[in-house]
N, C-alpha and C positions, 0 to 999 in steps of 0.2 A: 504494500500500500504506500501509494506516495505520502511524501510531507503535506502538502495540501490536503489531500483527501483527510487525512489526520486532522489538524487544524482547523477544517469546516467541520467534522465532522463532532469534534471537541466543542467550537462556537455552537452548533445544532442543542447537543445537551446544556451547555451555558442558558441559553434561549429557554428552552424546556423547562429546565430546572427553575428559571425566573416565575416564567408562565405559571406553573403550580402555586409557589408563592403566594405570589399576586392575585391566585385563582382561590385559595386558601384564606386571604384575607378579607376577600371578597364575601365570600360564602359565610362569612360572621355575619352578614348585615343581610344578605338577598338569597332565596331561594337558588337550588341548585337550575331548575328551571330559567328562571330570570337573566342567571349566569352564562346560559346556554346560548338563549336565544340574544342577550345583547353580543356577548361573544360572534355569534354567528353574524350577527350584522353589522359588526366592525370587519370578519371576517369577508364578507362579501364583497364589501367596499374596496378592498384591497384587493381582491379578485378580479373585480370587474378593470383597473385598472393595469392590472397584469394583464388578463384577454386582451385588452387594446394592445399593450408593448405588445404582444407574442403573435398577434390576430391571423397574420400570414401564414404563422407556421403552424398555428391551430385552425386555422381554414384547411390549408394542403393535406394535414392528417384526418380530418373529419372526412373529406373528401374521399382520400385514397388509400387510408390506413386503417381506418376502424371499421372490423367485423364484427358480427353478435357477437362471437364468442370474447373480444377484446372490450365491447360496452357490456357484457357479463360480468366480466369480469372488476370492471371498473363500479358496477352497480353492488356487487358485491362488497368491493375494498368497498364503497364510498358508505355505504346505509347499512348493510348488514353489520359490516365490521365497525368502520370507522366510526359513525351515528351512536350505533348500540355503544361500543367503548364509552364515547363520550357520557353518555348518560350516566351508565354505571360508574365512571371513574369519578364524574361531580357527586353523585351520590354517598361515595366512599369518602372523598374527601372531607366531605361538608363533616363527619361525622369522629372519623380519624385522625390520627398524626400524617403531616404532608409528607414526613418524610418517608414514613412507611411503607403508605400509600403508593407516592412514585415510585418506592424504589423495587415494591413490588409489581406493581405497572409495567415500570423500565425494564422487567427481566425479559422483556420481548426477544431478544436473542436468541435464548432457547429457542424459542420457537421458529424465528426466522431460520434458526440453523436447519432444526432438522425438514422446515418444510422446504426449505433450498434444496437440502442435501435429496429429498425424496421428491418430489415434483419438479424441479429446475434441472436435477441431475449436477448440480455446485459439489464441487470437491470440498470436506470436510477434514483438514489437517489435523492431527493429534494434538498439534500447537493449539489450536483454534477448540476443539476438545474441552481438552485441559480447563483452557481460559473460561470459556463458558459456564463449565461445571464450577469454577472458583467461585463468578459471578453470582450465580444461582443459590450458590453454597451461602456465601456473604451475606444474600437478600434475604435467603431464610432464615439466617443464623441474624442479622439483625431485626428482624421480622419479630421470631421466638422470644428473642430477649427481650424487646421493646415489652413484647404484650405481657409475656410475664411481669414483668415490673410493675405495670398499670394494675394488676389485680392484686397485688400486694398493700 
């Protein structure tokens, strides 16, 4: 992996990590719903913006690149997964520690791994292994402890 890819990839969870926060602070004061849908409509606004920059090359691919099974798939990512996530993760939030919460959230990896390694056919290193199972290990091991404490 290059240096960049690193370094975006590092600012990406910087960003995230903010967002929770801010998403956590929020949820003291306003329903998780409320959170959702202003969310979404600052979200928009900045969408529609971006479609104009990009218009040309999201014209060309609508045009001559997206099949069912590619707007399937994206209906999928977009409502099934993405939607649903959202709801449940403001839900959790609203109610738990943010840290927790994210850092159970963030263990997506896992998961990316092994549906990479089984649907995409993505080479799975022992390196990459290892690191995952650390990760996962961490989240639950901070996870366990956290909740213990609280019932104490």
């Amino acid at each position: 992996m290059q240096i960049e890819a690193i370094c975006i990839s590092l600012l990406v969870a910087v960003l995230w990590g903010t967002s929770t926060a801010l998403h956590k602070y929020v949820l003291g004061t306003l329903s998780s719903s409320t959170v959702i849908v202003v969310s979404g409509f600052f979200y928009t606004i900045c969408l529609l913006g971006f479609c104009y920059y990009h218009r040309f090359v999201i014209i060309e691919d609508l045009h001559n690149r997206m099949s069912s099974y590619t707007l399937m798939c994206l209906f999928t990512s977009s409502i099934v997964c993405g939607f649903l996530a959202n709801i449940l993760y403001f839900y959790v939030l609203r109610h738990n520690p943010s840290s927790i919460v994210s850092a159970l959230s963030f263990s997506a990896p896992l998961f990316v791994a092994v549906l990479g390694y089984v649907f995409l056919k993505e080479r799975l290193p022992l390196t990459s292994i290892i690191g995952i199972v650390m990760i996962v290990g961490g989240i639950m091991f901070l996870s366990i402890r956290t909740t213990s404490r609280s019932h104490l």
